[in-house]
C-alpha positions in Angstrom: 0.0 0.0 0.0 2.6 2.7 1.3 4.3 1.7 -2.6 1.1 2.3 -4.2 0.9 5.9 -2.5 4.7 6.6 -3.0 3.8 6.2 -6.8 0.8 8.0 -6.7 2.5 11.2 -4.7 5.5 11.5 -7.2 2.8 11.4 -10.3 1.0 14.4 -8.5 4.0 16.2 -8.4 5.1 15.5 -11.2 2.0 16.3 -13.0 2.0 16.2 -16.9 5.1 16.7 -18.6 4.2 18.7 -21.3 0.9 21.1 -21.2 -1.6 20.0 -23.7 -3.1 22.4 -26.0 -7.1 22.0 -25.9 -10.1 23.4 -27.7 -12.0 25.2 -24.8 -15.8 24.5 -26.3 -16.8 27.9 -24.6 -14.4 29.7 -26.8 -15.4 27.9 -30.4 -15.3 30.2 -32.7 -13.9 33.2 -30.6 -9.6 32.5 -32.1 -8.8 35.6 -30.3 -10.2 33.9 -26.9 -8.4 31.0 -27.9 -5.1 32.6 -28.9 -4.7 33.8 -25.4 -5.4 30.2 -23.6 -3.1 28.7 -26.7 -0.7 31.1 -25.3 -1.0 30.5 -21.7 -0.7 26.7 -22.2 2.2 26.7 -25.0 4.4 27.9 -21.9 2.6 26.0 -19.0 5.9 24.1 -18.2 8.0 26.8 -17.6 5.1 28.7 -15.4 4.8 25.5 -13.7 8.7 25.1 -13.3 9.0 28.9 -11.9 6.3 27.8 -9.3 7.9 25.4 -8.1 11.0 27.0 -7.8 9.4 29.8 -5.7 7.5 27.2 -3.1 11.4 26.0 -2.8 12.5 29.8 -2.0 10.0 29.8 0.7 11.6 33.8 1.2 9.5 36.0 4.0 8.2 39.7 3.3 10.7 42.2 1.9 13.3 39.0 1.6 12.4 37.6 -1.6 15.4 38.4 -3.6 15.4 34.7 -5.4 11.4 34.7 -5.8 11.6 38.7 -7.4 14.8 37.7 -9.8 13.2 35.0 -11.3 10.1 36.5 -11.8 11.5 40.0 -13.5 14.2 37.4 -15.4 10.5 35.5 -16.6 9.3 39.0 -17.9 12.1 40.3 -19.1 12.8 37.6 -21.6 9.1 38.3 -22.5 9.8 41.8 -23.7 8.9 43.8 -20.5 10.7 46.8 -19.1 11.5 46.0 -15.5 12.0 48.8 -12.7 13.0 47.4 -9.9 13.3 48.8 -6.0 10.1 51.1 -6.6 9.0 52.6 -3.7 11.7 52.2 -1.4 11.5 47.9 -1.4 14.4 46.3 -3.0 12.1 43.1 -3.7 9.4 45.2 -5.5 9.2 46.4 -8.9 6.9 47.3 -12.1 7.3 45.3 -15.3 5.8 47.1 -18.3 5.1 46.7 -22.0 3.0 48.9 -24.5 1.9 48.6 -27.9 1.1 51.8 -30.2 0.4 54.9 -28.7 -2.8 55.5 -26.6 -5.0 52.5 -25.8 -5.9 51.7 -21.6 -3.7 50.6 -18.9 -4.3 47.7 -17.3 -2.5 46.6 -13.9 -2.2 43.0 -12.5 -0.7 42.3 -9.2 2.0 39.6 -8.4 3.1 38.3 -5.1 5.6 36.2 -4.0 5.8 36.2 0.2 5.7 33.1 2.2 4.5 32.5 5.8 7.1 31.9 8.4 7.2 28.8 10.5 4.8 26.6 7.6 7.8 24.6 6.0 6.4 21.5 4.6 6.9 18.8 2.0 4.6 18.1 -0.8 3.3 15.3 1.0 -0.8 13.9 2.2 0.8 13.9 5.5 2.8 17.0 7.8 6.3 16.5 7.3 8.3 20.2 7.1 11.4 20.4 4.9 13.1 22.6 7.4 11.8 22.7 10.7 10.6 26.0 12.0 11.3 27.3 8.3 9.1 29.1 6.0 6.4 27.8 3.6 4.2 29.4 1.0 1.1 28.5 3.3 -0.9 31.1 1.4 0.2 30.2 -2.5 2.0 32.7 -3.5 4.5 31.0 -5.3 1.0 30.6 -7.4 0.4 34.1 -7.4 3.2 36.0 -9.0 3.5 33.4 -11.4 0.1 33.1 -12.6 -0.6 36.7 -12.7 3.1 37.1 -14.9 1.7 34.2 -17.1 -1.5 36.2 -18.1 0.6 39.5 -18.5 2.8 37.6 -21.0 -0.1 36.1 -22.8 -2.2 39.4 -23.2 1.0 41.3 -24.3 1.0 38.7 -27.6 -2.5 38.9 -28.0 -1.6 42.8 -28.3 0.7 42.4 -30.8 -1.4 39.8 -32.6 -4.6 42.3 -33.1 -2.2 45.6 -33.1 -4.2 47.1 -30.3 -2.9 49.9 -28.7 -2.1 49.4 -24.6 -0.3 49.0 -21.8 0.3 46.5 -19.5 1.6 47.3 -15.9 2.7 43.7 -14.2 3.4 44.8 -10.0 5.3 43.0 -8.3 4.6 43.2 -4.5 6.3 41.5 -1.8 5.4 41.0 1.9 1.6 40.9 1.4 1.9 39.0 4.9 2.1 41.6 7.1 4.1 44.1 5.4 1.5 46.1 3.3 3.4 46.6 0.5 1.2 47.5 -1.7 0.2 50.9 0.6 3.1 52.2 -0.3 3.4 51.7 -3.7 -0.2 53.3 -3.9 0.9 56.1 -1.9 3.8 56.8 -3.9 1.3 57.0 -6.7 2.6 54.4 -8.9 -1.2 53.5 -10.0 -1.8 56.6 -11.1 -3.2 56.2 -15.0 -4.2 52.6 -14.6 -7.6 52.2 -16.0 -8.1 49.1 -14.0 -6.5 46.4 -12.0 -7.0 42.6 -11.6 -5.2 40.3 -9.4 -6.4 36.7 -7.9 -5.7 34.7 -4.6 -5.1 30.6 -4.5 -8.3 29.0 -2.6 -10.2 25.9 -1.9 -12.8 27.1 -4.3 -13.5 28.7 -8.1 -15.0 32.7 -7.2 -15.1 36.1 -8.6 -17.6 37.3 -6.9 -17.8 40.9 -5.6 -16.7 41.0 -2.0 -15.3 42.6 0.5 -13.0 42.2 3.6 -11.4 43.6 6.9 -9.5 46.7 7.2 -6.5 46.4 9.5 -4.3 48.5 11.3 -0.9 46.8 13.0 0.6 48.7 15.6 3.6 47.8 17.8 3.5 49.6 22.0 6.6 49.9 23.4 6.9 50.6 27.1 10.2 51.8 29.1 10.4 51.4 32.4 13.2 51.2 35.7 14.8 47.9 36.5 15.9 47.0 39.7 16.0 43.8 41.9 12.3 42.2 41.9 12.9 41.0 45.5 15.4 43.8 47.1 14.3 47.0 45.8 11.4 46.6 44.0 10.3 50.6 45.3 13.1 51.9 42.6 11.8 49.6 40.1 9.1 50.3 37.5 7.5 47.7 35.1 7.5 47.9 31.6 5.3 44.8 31.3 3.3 46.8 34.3 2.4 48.9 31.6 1.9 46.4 29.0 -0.3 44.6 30.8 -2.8 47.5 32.3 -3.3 48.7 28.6 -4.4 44.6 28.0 -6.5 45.0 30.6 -8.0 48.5 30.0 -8.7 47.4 25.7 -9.9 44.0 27.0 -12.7 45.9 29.0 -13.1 47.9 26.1 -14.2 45.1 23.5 -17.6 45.5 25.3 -18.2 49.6 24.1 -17.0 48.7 20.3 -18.6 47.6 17.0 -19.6 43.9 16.7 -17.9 43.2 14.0 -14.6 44.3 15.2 -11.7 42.4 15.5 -9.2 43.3 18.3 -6.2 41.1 19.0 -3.0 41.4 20.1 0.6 39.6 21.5 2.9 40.3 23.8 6.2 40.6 22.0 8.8 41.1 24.9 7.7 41.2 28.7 11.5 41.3 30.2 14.2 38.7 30.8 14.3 37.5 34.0 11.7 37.3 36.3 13.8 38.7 39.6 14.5 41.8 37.3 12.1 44.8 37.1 11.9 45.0 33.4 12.8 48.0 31.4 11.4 47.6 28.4 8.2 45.6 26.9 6.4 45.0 24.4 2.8 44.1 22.8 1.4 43.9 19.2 -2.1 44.7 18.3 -4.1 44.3 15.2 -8.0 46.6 14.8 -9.9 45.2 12.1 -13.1 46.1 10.6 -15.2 45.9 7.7 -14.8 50.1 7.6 -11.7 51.8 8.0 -13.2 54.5 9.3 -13.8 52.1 12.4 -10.9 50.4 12.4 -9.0 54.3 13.2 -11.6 55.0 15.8 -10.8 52.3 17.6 -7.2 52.5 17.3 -7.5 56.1 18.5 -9.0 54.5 21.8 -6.0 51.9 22.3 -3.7 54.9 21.9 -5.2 56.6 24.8 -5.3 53.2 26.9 -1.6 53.0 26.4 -1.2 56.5 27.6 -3.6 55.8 30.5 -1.9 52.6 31.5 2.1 54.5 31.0 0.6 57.3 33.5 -0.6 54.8 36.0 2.3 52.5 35.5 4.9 55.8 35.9 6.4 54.6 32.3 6.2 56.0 29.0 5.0 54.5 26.2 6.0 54.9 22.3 4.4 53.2 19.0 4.9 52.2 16.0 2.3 51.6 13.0 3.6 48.8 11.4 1.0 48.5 8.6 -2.3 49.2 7.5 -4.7 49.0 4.4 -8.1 49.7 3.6 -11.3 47.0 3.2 -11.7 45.9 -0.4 -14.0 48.3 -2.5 -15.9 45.9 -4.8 -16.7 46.2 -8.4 -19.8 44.6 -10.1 -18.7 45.7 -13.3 -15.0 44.4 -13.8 -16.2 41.0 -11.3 -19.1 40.2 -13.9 -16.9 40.7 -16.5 -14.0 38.2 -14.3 -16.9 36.2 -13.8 -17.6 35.4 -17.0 -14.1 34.1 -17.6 -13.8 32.1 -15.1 -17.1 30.0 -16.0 -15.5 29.7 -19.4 -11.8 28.4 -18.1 -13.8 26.0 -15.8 -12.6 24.3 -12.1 -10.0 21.9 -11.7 -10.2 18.9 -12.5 -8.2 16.0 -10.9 -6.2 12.8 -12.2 -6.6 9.4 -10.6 -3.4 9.9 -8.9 -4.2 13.5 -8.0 -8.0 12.1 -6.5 -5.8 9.8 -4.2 -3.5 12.3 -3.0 -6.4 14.6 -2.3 -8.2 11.6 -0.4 -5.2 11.1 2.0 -4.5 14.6 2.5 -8.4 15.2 4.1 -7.9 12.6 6.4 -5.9 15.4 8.1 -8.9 17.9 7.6 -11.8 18.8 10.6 -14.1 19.0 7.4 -13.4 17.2 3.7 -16.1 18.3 1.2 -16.5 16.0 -1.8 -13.2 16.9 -3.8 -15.7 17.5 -7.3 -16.3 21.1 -5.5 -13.0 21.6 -7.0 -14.8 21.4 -10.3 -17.3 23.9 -9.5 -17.4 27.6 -10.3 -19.1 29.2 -6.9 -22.5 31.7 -8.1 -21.6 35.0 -8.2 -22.9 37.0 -5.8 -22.5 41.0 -4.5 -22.5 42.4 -1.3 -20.3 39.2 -0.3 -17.2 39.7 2.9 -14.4 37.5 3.9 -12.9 38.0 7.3 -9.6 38.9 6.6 -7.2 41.3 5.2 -5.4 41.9 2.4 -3.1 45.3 1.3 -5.2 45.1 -2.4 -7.8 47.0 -0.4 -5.9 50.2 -0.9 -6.0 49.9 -4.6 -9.2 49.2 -4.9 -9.9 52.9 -3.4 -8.0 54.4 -6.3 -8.6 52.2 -9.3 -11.2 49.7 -10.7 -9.9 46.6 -9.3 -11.1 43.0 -9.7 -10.0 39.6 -8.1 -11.2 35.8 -8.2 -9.8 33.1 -6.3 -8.8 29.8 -8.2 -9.1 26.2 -5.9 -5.5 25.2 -5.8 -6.1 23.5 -2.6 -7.8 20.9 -1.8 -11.8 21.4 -1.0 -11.4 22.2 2.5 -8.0 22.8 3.5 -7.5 26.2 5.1 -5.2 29.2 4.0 -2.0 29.2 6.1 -2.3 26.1 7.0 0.5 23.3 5.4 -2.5 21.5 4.0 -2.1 24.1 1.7 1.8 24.3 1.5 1.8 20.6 0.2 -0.9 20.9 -3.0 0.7 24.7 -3.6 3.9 22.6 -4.9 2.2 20.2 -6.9 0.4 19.2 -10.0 -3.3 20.3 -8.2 -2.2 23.6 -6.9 -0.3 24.3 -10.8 -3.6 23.1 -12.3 -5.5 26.3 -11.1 -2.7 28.4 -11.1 -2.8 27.8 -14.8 -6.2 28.7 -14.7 -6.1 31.6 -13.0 -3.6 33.2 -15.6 -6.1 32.6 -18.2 -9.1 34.0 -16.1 -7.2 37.5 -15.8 -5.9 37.0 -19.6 -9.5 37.1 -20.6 -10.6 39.5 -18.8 -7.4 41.9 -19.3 -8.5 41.5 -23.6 -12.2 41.9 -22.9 -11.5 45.4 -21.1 -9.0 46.3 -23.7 -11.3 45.7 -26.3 -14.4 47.4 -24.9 -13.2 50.6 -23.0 -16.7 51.5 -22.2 -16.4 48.5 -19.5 -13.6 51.1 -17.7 -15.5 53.8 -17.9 -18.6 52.1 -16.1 -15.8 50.5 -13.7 -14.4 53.8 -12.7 -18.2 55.5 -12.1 -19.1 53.0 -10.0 -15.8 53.2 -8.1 -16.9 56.7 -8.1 -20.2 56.2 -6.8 -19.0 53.4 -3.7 -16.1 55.5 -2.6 -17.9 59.2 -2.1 -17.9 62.6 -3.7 -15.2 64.4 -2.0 -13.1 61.3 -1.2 -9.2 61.8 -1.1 -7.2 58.5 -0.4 -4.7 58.9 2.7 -2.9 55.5 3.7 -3.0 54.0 7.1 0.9 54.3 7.8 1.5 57.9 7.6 4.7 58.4 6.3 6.7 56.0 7.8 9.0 54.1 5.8 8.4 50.5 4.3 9.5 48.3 7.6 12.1 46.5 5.9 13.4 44.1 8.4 10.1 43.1 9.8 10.5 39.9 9.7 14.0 39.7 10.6 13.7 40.0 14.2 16.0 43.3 14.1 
């Protein structure tokens, strides 16, 4: 038996050797549909190959420097002008190509970060590669490659019909945690993009129009006086004193505040030694809420229970915003459009040996669905939330932006999880990674070839955001927190 599964889990990863070139029945008749899936496909090995190599990288926010060089490399050789380092981020940059003169811009996002602490084999059972080490427990190895993939494709089908436009790929590290994105929005490199498109690896097929969580991540330092715990505590006073009175004061709090709020936090640092006063401590909070307008009320609070609990603690206090990003503005224009696409590309559907490997991996699951939901397309639907964040919200309050999510998990594994680390590597997680690229493709020529779509896109945008609305990110104008994840 074990023989029979070693066999079936190299064939999975594995997966076909070659990509195979199909008539997509949706798309008889339409070549130029076809063209671009043709496209996608005639280079599925190498997309596949670069994925792989990225889950391998397993690099953290603002570390990606393997993941970034072989995307740009992938795009380069393609014909795209690459600047890289934009906005102050070594690992980011903005790949571009244009045809003719005129025509619309259209932006797609790429990411690349993995998840610390989620290192993992592509295996049906947990067994890390390195342990402690990272894993890309949200697919982004997926991600960047996929949306690269339909940038390359829809630059050919440019040239093919001699269309006039541009094509602005982004690559944006450190989605996990680091916000990116703000600060390329900030900086005002979406400025003249008619519309943006990104997608996100899943358990299911969706483009609906949704929304999520706003966030705001701030770190509370407290100083203090150390002295010995047990012979002079009088001259001592307590950092994690201070620390631990704000807990209690936004604990109490959570009672006077908005339902759907989110308010969690860590403490970081409490001191070294438990005879020793500590000087210095240290606790992490995260705000979230459906409106960011929330979200910064209720920060403002926790500000003043810091200040409150340093004045009864005789410490000061300090902070630090370490990130924040907007909730997802929707739009039921560009996602009926997405929509569309993705009925036509279809689900994913599984080999005998990928059905087995799915089987044996949701042994390990709470709940397995029947794995044909990875077949299914989910109904659209508006007015939809997910309860989580993402730094694409900030976009979405300056351009037309559109996402879908693709199941490159299997039905019922969870995001950050290393469920989803194992099928992210393989044949399954490549399989709708493939068909993500050729989601946005579509959609990317569909927009290009009826600029009236944009238009209605940007007056709804209009319309959802307010007369009189002027974007101002979350972080002030702190600089991107470059060693976030280092520890420094």
């Amino acid at each position: 038996m074990r023989t029979f599964l070693t066999v079936l889990f190299l064939a999975a990863i594995a997966g076909p050797v070659l990509a195979q070139t199909e008539i997509n029945p949706k798309v008889k008749g339409d070549k130029d549909k076809q063209f671009i899936l043709n496209e996608i496909d005639k280079h599925a090995a190498t997309y596949k190959k670069v994925s792989r190599d990225i889950w391998g990288f397993a690099e953290l926010g603002f570390n990606e420097t393997k993941s970034t060089a072989e995307l740009q490399d992938l795009l380069k050789k393609a014909g795209f002008t690459v600047e890289a380092g934009v906005s102050g981020m070594p690992t980011a940059f903005v790949a571009t190509y244009s045809y003719g003169s005129g025509g619309p811009t259209l932006g797609i996002l790429a990411e690349f970060d993995a998840l610390p602490g989620l290192s993992q084999d592509s295996m049906f059972t947990k067994k890390p590669i390195i342990e402690g080490g990272a894993g890309h427990a949200c697919g982004h190895n997926l991600f960047g490659v996929a949306s690269s993939a339909a940038a390359i494709s829809l630059k050919e089908w440019l040239i093919k019909n001699k269309k006039a436009g541009t094509i602005k790929l982004y690559g944006t590290p450190a989605e996990e945690g680091g916000s990116a994105k703000v600060y390329m929005v900030r900086d005002g490199l979406f400025n003249g993009v008619d519309a943006v498109m990104h997608w996100h690896p899943s358990s299911a097929n969706d483009a609906s129009a949704s929304s999520c969580l706003s966030i705001k991540q701030t770190m509370f330092r407290f100083y203090g006086r150390s002295s010995h715990a047990a012979a002079a505590p009088d001259a001592g006073r307590s950092a994690l004193d201070g620390v631990e009175s704000m807990n209690f004061m936004v604990n109490m709090m959570r009672e006077h505040v908005p339902s759907d709020a989110r308010i969690h936090y860590i403490i970081s640092k409490g001191g070294l030694a438990a005879n020793v006063v500590p000087d210095f401590a240290e606790v992490e909070y995260m705000v979230r809420h459906p409106d960011a307008r929330v979200v910064e009320e209720i920060w403002n609070r926790i500000v003043k229970a810091s200040e409150g609990a340093a004045a009864g603690t005789e410490t000061t206090t300090k902070y630090e915003v370490v990130s924040g990003s907007y909730n997802l503005v929707p739009n039921e224009t560009l996602a009926r459009v997405m929509y569309n696409n993705l009925t036509t590309v279809g689900g994913v559907t599984y080999t005998a040996e990928e059905t087995a490997f799915a089987k044996e991996l949701q042994k390990s699951l709470t709940k397995a669905p029947d794995l044909s939901q990875a077949q299914v397309v989910q109904p659209f639907k508006t007015g939809g939330f997910f309860p989580a964040s993402t730094d694409v919200g900030d976009i979405t309050w300056v351009v037309p932006t559109v996402g879908l999510g693709t199941a490159t998990w299997v039905p019922g594994a969870p995001a950050h999880s290393w469920q989803a680390v194992s099928t992210g590597g393989m044949s399954i997680g490549q399989k709708a990674m493939i068909n993500a690229a050729k989601t946005i493709a579509l959609t990317g020529a569909d927009l290009f070839t009826n600029p009236s779509l944009l238009q209605k896109a940007k007056d709804e945008l209009a319309q959802r955001v307010g007369q009189g609305f002027k974007y101002k990110s979350m972080i002030g104008d702190r600089k991107p927190p470059l060693d976030f994840r280092t520890g420094k």
